[in-house]
N, CA, C and O atoms as a GROMACS GRO file, in nm:
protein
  540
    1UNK      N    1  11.258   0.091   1.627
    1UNK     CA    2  11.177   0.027   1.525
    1UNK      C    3  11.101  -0.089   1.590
    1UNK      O    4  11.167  -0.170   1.655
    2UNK      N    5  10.945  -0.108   1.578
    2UNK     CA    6  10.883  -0.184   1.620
    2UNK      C    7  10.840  -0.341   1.565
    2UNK      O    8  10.726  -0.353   1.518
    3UNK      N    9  10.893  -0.412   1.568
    3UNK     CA   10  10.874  -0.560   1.532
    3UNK      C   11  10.766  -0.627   1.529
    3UNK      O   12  10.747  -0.644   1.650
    4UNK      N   13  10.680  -0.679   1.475
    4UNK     CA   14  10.554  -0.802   1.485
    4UNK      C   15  10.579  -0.898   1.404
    4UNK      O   16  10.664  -0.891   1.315
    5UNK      N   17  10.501  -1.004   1.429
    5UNK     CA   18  10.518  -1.148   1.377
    5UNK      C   19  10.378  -1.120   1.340
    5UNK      O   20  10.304  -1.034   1.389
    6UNK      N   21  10.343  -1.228   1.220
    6UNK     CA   22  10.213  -1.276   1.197
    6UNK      C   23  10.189  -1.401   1.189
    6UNK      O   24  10.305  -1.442   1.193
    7UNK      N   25  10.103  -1.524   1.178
    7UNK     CA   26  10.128  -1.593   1.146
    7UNK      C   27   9.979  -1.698   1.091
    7UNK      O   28   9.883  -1.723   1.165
    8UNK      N   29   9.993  -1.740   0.966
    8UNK     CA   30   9.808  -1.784   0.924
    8UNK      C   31   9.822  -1.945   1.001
    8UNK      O   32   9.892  -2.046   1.006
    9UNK      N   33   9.720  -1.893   1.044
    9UNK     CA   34   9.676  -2.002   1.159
    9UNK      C   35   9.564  -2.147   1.074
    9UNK      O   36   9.541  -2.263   1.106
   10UNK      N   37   9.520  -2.052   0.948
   10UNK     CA   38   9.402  -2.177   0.894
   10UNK      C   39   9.282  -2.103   0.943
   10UNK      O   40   9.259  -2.034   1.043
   11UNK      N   41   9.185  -2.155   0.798
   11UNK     CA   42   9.053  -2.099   0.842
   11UNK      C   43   9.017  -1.972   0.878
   11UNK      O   44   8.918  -1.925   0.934
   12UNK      N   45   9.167  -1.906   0.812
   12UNK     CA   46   9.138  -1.720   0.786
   12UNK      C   47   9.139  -1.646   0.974
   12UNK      O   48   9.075  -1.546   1.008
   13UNK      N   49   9.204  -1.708   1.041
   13UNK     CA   50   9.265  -1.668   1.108
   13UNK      C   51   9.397  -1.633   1.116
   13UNK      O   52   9.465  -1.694   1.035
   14UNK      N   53   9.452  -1.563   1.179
   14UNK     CA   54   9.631  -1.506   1.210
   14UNK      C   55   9.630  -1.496   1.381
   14UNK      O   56   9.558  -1.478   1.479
   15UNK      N   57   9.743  -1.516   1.345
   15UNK     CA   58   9.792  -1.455   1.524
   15UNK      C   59   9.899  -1.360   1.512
   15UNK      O   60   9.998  -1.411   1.461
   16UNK      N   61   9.910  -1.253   1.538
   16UNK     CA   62  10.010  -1.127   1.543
   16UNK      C   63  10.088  -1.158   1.684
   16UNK      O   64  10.026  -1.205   1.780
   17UNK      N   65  10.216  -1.131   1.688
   17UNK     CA   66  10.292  -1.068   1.827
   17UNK      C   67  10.344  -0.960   1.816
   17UNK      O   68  10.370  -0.907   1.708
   18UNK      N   69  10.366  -0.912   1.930
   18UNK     CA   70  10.468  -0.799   1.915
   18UNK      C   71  10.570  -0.838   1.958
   18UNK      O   72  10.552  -0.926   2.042
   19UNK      N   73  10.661  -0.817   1.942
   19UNK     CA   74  10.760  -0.891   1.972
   19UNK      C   75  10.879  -0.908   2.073
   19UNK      O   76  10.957  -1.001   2.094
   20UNK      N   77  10.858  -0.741   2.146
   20UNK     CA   78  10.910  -0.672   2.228
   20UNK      C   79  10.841  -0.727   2.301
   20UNK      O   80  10.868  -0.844   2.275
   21UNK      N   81  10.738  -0.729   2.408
   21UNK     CA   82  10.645  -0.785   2.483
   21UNK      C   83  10.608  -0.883   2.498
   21UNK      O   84  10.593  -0.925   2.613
   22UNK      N   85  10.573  -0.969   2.373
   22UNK     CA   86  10.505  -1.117   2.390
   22UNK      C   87  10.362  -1.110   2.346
   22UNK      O   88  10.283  -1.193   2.301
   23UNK      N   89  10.356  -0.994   2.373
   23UNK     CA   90  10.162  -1.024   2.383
   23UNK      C   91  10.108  -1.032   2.208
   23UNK      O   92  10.164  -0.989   2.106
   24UNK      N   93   9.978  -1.107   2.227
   24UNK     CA   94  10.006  -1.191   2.053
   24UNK      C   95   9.789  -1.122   2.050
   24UNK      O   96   9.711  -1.092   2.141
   25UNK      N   97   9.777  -1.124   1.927
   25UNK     CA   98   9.605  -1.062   1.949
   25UNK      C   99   9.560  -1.182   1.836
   25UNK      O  100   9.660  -1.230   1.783
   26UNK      N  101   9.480  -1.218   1.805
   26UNK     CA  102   9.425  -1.298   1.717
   26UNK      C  103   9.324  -1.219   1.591
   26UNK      O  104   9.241  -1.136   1.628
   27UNK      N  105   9.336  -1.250   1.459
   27UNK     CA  106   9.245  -1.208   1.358
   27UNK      C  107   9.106  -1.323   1.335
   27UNK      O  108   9.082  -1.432   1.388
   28UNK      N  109   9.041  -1.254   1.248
   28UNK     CA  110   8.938  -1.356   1.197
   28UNK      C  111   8.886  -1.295   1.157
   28UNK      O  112   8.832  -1.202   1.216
   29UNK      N  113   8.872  -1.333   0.964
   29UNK     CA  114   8.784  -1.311   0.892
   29UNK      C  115   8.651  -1.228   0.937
   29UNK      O  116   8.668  -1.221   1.059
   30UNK      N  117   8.568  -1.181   0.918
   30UNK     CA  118   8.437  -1.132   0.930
   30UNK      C  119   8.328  -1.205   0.890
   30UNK      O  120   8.353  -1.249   0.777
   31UNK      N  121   8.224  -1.238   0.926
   31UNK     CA  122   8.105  -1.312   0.875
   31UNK      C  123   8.084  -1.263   0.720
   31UNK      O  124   8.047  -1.337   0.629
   32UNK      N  125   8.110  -1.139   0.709
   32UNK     CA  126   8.061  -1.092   0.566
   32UNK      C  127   8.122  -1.132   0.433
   32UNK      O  128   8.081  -1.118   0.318
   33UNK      N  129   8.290  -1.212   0.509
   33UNK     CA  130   8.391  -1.237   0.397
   33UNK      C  131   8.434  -1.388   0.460
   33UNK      O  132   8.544  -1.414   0.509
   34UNK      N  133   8.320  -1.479   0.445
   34UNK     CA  134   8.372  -1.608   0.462
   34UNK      C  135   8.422  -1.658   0.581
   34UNK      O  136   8.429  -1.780   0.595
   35UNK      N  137   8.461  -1.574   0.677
   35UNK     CA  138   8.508  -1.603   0.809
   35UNK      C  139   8.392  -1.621   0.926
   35UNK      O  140   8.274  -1.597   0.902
   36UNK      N  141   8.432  -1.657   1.030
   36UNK     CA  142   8.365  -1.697   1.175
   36UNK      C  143   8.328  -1.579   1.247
   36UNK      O  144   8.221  -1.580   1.307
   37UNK      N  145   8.401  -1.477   1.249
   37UNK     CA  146   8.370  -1.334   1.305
   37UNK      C  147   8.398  -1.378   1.451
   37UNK      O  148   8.315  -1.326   1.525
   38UNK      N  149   8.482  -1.452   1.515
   38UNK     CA  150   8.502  -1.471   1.661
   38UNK      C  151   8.587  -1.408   1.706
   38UNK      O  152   8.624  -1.431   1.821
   39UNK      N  153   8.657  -1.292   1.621
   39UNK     CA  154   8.774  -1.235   1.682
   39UNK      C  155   8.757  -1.087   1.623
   39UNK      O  156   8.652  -1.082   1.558
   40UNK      N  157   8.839  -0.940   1.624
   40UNK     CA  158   8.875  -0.856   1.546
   40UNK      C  159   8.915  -0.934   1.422
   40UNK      O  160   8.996  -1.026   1.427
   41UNK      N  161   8.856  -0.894   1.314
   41UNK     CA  162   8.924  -0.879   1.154
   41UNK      C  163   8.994  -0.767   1.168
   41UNK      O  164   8.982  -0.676   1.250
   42UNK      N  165   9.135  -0.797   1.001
   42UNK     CA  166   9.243  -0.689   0.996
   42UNK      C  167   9.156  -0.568   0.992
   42UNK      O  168   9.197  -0.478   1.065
   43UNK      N  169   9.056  -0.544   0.931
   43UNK     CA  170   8.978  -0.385   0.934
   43UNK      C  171   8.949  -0.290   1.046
   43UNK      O  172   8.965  -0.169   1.064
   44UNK      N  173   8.892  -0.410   1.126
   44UNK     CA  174   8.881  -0.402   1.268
   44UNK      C  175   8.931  -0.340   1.326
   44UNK      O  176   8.885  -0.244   1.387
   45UNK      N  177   9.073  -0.389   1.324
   45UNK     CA  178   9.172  -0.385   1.457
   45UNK      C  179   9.226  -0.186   1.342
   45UNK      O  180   9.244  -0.086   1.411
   46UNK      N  181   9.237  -0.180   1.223
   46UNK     CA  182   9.265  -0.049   1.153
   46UNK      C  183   9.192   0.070   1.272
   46UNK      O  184   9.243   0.158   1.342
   47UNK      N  185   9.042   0.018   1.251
   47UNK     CA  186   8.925   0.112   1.300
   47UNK      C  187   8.978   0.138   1.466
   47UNK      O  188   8.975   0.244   1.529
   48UNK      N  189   9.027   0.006   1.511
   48UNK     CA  190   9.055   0.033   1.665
   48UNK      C  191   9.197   0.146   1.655
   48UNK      O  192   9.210   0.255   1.711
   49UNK      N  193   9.250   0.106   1.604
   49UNK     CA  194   9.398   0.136   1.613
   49UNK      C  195   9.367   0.281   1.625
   49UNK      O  196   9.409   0.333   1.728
   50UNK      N  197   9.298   0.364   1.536
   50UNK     CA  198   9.267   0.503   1.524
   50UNK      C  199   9.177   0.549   1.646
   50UNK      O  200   9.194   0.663   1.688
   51UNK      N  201   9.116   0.498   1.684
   51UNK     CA  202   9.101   0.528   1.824
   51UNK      C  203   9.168   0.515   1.972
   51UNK      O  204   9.170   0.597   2.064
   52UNK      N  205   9.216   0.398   1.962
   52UNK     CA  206   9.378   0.437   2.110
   52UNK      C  207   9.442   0.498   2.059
   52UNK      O  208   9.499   0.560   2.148
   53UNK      N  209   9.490   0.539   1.937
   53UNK     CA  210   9.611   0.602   1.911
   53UNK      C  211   9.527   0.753   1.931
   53UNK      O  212   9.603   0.850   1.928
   54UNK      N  213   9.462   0.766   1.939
   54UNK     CA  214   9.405   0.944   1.950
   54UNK      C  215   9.369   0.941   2.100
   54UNK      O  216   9.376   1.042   2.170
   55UNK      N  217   9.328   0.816   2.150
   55UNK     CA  218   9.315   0.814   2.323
   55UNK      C  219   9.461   0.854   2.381
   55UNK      O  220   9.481   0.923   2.481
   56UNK      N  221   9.572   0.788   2.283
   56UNK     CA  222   9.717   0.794   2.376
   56UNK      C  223   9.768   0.940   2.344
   56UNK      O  224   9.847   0.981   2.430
   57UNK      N  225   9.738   1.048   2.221
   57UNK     CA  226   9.815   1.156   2.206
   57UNK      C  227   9.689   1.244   2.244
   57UNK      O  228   9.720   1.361   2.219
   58UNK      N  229   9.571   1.238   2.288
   58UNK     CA  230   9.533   1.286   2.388
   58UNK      C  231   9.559   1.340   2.504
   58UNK      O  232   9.552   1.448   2.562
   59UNK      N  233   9.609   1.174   2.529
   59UNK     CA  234   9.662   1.118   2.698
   59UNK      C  235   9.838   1.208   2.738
   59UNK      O  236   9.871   1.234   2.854
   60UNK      N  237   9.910   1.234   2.639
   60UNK     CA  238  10.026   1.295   2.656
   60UNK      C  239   9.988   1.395   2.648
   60UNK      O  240  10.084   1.461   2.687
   61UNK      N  241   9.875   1.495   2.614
   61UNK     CA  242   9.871   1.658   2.566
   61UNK      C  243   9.811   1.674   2.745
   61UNK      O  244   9.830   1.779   2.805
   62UNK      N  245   9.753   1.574   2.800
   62UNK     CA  246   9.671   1.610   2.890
   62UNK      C  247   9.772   1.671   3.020
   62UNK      O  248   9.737   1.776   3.072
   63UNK      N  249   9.872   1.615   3.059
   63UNK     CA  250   9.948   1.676   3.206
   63UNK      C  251  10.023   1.842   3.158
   63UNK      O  252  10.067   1.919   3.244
   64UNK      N  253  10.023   1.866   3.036
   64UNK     CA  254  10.075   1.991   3.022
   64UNK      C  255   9.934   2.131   2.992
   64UNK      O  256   9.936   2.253   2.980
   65UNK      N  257   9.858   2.057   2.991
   65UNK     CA  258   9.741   2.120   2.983
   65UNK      C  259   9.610   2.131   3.092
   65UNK      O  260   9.501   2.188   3.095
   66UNK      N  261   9.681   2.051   3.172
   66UNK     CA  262   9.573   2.020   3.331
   66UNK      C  263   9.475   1.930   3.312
   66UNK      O  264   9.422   1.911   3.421
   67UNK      N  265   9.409   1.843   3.202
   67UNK     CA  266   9.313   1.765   3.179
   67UNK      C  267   9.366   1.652   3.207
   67UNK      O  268   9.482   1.610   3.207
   68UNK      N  269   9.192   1.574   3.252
   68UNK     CA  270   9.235   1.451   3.295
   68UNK      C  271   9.093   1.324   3.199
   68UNK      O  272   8.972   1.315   3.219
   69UNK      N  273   9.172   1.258   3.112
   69UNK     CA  274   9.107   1.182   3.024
   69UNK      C  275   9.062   1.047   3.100
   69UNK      O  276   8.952   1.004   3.063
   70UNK      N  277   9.102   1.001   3.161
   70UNK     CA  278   9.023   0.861   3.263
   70UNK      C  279   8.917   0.837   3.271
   70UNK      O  280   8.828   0.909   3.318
   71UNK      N  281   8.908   0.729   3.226
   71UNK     CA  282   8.730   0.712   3.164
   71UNK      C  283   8.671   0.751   3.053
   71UNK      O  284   8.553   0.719   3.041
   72UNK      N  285   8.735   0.825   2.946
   72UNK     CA  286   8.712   0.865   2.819
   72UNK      C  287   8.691   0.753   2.708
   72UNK      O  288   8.797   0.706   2.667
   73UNK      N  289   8.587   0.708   2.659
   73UNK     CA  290   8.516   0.611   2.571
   73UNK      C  291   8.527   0.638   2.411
   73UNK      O  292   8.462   0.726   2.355
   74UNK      N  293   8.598   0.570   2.357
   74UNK     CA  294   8.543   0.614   2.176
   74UNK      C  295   8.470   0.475   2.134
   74UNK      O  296   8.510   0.361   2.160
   75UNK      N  297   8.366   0.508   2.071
   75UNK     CA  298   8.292   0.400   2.033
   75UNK      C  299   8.320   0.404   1.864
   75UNK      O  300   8.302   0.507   1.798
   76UNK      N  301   8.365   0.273   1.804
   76UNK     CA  302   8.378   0.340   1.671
   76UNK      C  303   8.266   0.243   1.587
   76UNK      O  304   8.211   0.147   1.641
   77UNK      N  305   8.244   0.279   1.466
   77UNK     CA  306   8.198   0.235   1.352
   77UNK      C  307   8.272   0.243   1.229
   77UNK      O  308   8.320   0.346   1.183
   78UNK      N  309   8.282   0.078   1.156
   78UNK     CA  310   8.398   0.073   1.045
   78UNK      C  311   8.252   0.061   0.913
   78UNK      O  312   8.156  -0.016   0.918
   79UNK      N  313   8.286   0.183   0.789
   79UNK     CA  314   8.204   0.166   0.702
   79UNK      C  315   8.275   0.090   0.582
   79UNK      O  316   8.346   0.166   0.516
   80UNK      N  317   8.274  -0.026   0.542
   80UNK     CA  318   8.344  -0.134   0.439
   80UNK      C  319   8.235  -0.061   0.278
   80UNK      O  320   8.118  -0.025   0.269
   81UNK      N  321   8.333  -0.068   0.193
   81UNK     CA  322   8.328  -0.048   0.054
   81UNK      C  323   8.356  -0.114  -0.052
   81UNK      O  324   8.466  -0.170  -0.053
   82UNK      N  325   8.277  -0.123  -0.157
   82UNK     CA  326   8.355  -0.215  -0.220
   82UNK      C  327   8.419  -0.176  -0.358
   82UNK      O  328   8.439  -0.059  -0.392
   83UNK      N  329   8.462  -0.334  -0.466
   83UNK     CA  330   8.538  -0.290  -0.576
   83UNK      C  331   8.658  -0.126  -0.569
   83UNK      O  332   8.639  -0.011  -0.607
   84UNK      N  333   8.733  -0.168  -0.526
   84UNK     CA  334   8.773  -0.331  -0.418
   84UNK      C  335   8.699  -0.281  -0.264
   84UNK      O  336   8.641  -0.183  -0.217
   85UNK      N  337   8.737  -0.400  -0.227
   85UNK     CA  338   8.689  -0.420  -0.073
   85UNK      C  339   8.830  -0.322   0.024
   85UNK      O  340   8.951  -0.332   0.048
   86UNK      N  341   8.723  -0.238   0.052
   86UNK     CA  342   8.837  -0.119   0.152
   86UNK      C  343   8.715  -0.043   0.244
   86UNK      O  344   8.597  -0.025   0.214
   87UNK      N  345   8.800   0.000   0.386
   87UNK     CA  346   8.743   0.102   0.485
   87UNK      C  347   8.694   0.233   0.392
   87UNK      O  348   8.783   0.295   0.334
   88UNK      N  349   8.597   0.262   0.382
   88UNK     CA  350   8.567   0.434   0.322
   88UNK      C  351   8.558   0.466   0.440
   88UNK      O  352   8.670   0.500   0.479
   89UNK      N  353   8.461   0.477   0.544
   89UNK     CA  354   8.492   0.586   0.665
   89UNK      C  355   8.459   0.487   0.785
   89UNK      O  356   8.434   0.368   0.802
   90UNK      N  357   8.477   0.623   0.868
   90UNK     CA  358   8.540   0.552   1.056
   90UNK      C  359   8.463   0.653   1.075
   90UNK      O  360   8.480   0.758   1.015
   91UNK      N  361   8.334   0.627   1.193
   91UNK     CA  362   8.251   0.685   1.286
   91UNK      C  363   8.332   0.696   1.378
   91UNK      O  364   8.368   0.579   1.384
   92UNK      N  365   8.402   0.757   1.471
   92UNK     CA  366   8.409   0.779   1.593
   92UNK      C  367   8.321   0.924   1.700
   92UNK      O  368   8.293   1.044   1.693
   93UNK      N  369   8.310   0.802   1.793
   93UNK     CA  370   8.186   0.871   1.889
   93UNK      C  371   8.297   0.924   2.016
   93UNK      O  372   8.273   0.838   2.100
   94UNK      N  373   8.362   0.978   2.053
   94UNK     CA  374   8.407   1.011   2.193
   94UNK      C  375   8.317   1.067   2.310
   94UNK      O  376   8.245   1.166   2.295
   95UNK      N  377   8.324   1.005   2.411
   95UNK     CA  378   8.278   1.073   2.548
   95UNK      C  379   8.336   1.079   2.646
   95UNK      O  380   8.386   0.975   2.688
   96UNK      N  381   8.350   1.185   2.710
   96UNK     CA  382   8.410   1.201   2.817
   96UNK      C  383   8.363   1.209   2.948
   96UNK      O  384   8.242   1.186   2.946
   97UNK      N  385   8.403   1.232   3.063
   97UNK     CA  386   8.307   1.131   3.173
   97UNK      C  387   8.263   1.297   3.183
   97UNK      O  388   8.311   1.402   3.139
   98UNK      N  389   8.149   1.260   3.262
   98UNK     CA  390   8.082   1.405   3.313
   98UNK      C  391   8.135   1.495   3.378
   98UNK      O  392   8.125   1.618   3.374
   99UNK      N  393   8.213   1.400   3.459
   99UNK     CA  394   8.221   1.527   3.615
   99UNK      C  395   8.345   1.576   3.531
   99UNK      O  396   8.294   1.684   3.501
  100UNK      N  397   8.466   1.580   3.471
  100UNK     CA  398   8.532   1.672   3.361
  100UNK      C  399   8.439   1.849   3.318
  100UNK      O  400   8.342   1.872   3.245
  101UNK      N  401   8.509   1.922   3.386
  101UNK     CA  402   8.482   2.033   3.325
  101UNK      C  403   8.572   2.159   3.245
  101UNK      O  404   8.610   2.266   3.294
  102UNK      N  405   8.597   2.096   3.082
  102UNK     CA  406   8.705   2.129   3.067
  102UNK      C  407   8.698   2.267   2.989
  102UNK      O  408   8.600   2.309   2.926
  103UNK      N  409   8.799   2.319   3.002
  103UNK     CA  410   8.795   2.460   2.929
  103UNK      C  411   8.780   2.485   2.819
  103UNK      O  412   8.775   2.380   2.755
  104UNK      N  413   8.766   2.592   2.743
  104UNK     CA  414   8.754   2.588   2.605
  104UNK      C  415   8.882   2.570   2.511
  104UNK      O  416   8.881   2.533   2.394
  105UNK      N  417   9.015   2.614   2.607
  105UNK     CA  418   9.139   2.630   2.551
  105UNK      C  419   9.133   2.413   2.574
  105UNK      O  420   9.119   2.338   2.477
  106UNK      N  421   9.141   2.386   2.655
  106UNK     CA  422   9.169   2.216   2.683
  106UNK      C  423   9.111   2.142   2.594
  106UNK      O  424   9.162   2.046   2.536
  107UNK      N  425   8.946   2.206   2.574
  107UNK     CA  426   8.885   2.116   2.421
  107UNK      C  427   8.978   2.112   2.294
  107UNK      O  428   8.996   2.018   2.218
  108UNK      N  429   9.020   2.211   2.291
  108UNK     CA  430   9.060   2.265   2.126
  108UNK      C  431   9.213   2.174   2.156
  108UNK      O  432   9.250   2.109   2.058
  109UNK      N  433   9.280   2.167   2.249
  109UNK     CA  434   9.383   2.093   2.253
  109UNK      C  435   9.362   1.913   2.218
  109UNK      O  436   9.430   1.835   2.152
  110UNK      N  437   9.247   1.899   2.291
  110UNK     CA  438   9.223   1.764   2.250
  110UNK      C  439   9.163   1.735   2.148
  110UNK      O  440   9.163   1.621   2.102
  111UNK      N  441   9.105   1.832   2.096
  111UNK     CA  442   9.018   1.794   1.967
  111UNK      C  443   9.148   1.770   1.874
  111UNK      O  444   9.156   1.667   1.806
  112UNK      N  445   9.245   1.864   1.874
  112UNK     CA  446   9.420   1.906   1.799
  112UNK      C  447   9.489   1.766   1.835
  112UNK      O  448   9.510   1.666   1.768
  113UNK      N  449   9.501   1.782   1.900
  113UNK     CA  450   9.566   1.650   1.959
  113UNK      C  451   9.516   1.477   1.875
  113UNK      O  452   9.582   1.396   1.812
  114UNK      N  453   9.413   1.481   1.904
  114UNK     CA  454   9.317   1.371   1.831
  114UNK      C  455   9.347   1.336   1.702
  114UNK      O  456   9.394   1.234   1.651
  115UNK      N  457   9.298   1.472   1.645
  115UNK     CA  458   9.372   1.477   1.516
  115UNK      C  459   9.540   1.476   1.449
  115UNK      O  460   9.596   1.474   1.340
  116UNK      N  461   9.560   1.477   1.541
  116UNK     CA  462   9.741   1.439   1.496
  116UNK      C  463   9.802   1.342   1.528
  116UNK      O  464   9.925   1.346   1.529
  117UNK      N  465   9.714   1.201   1.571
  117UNK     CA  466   9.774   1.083   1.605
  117UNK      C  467   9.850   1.012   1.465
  117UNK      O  468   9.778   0.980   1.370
  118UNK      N  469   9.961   0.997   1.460
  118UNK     CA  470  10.041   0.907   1.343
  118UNK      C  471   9.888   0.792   1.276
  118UNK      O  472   9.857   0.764   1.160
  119UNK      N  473   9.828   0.754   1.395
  119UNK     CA  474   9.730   0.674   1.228
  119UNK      C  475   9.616   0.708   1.174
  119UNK      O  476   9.556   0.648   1.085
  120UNK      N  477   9.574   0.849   1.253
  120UNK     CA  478   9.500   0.944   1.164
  120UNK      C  479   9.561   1.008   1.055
  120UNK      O  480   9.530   0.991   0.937
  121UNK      N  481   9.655   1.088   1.101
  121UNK     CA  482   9.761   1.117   0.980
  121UNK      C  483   9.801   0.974   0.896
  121UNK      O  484   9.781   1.005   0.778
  122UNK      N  485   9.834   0.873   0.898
  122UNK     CA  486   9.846   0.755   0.812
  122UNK      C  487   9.751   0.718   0.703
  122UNK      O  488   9.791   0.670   0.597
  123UNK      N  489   9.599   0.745   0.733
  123UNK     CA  490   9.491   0.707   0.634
  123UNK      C  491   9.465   0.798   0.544
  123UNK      O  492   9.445   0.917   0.567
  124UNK      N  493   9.464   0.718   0.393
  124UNK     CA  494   9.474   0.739   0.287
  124UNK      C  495   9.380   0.876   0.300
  124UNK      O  496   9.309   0.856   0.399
  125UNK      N  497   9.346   1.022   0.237
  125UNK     CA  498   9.245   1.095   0.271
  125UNK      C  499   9.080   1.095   0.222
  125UNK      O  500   8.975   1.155   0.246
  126UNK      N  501   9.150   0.957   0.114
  126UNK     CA  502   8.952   0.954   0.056
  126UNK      C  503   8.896   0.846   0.190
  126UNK      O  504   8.782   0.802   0.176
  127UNK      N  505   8.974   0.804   0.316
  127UNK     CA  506   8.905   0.724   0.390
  127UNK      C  507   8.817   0.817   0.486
  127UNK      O  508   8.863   0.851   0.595
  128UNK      N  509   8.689   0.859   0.444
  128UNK     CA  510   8.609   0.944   0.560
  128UNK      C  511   8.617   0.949   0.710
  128UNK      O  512   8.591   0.842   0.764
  129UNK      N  513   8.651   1.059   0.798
  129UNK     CA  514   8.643   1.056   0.957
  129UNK      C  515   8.579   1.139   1.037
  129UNK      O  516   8.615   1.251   1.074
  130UNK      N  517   8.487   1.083   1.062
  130UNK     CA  518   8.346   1.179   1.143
  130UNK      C  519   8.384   1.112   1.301
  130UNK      O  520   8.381   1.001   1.355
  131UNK      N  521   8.414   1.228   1.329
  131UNK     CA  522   8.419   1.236   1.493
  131UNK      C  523   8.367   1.312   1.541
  131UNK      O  524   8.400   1.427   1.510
  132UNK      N  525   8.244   1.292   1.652
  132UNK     CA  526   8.207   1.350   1.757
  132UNK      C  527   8.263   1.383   1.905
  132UNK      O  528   8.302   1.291   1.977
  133UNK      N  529   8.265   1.481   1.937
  133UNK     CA  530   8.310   1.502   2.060
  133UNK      C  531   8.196   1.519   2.161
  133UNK      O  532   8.119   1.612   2.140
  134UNK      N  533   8.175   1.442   2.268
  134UNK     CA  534   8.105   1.464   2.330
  134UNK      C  535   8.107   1.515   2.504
  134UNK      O  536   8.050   1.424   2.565
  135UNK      N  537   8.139   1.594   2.575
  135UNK     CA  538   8.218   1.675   2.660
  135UNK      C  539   8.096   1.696   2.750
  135UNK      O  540   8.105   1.766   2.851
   0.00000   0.00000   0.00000
């Protein structure tokens, strides 16, 4: 079971740890909701989260399948909604480096793969997810 701390710092900032590790990330409001925008906001870090987490069960499908993901980029886009204020959809852009020439069986694994990360599977299903693969 994985542990974090939070803690409101003032001025709509937080500081998270993990707690196992040490390592601590900082929040901040968004320009659009009263905040400074100098850091990831909680939405933010949602939108990120769904992208390493599909980089990392990628990254495990890859040695049993011969692919090699190093250097693989997701660029995302968070679309905010309102009444109430919530994520409706996540752009993700993936690219993979060029010189990769992967098979058709290796795509379909990673495309599979992608899609079965715990925080893709986690979001509610009216939250929209357009992903491109770009190979």
């Amino acid at each position: 079971m994985t542990k974090m701390k939070t803690v409101y710092l003032g001025n709509l900032r937080t500081e998270a740890e993990h707690l196992q590790s040490g390592n601590k990330i900082i929040t901040d409001a968004p320009l659009d909701n009263n905040g400074k925008g100098e850091a990831f906001s909680p939405t933010d870090l949602l939108a990120t989260s769904l992208g390493s987490c599909m980089l990392t069960i990628m990254g495990i499908s890859a040695p049993a399948y011969g692919y090699n993901l190093e250097g693989t980029v997701i660029e995302t886009e968070k679309i905010m909604g309102t009444d109430p204020r919530r994520v409706v959809e996540l752009k993700l852009n993936i690219t993979f480096p060029k010189d990769n020439n992967y098979t058709d069986r290796q795509k379909r694994v990673i495309e599979a793969s992608a899609k079965s990360c715990p925080v893709y599977n986690s979001l509610h299903p009216d939250i929209k997810k357009s992903i491109t693969f770009n190979y």
